[in-house]
N, C-alpha and C positions, 0 to 999 in steps of 0.2 A: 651523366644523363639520368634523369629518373621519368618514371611511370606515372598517372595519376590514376588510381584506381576508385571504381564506388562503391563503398560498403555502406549499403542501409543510409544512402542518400547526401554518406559524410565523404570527402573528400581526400584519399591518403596517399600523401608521395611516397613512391617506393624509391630506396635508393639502394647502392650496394651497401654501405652502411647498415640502413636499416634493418637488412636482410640476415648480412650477418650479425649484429649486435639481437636481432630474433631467434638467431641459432647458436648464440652463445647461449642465451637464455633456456632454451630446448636442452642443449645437452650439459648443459652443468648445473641445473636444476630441476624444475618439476619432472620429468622426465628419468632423471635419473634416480630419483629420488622413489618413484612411481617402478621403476625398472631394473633399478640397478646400475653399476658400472658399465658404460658404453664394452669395456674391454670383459667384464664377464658375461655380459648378457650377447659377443657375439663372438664369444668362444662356444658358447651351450650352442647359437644356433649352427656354426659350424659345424660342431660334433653330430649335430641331426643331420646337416645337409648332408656330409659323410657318409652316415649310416644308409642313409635313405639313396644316395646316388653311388656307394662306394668307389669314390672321388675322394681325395685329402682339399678338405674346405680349412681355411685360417681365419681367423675372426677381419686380418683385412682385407679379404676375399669377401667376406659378406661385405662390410661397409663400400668395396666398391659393384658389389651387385645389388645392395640398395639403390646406391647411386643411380646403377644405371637404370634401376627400376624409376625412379625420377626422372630419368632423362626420358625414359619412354611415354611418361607419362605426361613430359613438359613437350614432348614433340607431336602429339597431338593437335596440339593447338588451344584446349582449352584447359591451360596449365592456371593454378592458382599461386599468389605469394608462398601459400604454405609448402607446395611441389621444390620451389628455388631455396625455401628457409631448409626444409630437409635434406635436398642437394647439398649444400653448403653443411650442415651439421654431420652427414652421413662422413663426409669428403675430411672434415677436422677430424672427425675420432678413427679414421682411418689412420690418417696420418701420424698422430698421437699414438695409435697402439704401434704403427711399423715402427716410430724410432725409437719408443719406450724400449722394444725387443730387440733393434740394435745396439742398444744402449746398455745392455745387460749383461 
């Protein structure tokens, strides 16, 4: 099933494909590149989150309360493509950092 969305009058299928081949793109390039390693840049915010709430935060405690900052954002109602591309990219380097660290 896909969407048709209007951007500036052109016409774009969303599909889940798309979405994730957009969030592959997000997070194993510009992005990283602009930010760092998904896995270092949400160690540091953990470590804030930590400090700041003296709570024990894990980098993929952040990647799923980005998440769910998406999903709050997508239940609105007035959710954009880039809301469900970040969903999805938050959700892979979650995943990614859980089994790299069972893996070790």
């Amino acid at each position: 099933m896909s969407l048709v969305m209007l951007n500036d009058d052109l016409k774009e299928e969303i599909t889940r494909a798309s979405i994730l081949n957009e969030a592959e793109k997000c997070v194993c390039g510009q992005r990283e590149q602009d930010y760092g390693s998904p896995e270092d840049n949400f160690k540091t915010i953990a470590s804030l989150w930590t400090s700041y709430k003296g709570v024990e935060f894990t980098p993929v405690d952040v990647s799923m309360m980005m998440a769910l900052l998406k999903i709050a954002r997508i239940s609105t109602g007035t959710a954009t493509k880039d809301s469900f591309v970040d969903l999805a990219g938050y959700a892979a380097c979650g995943g990614e950092i859980k089994f790299k660290e069972e893996n070790k």
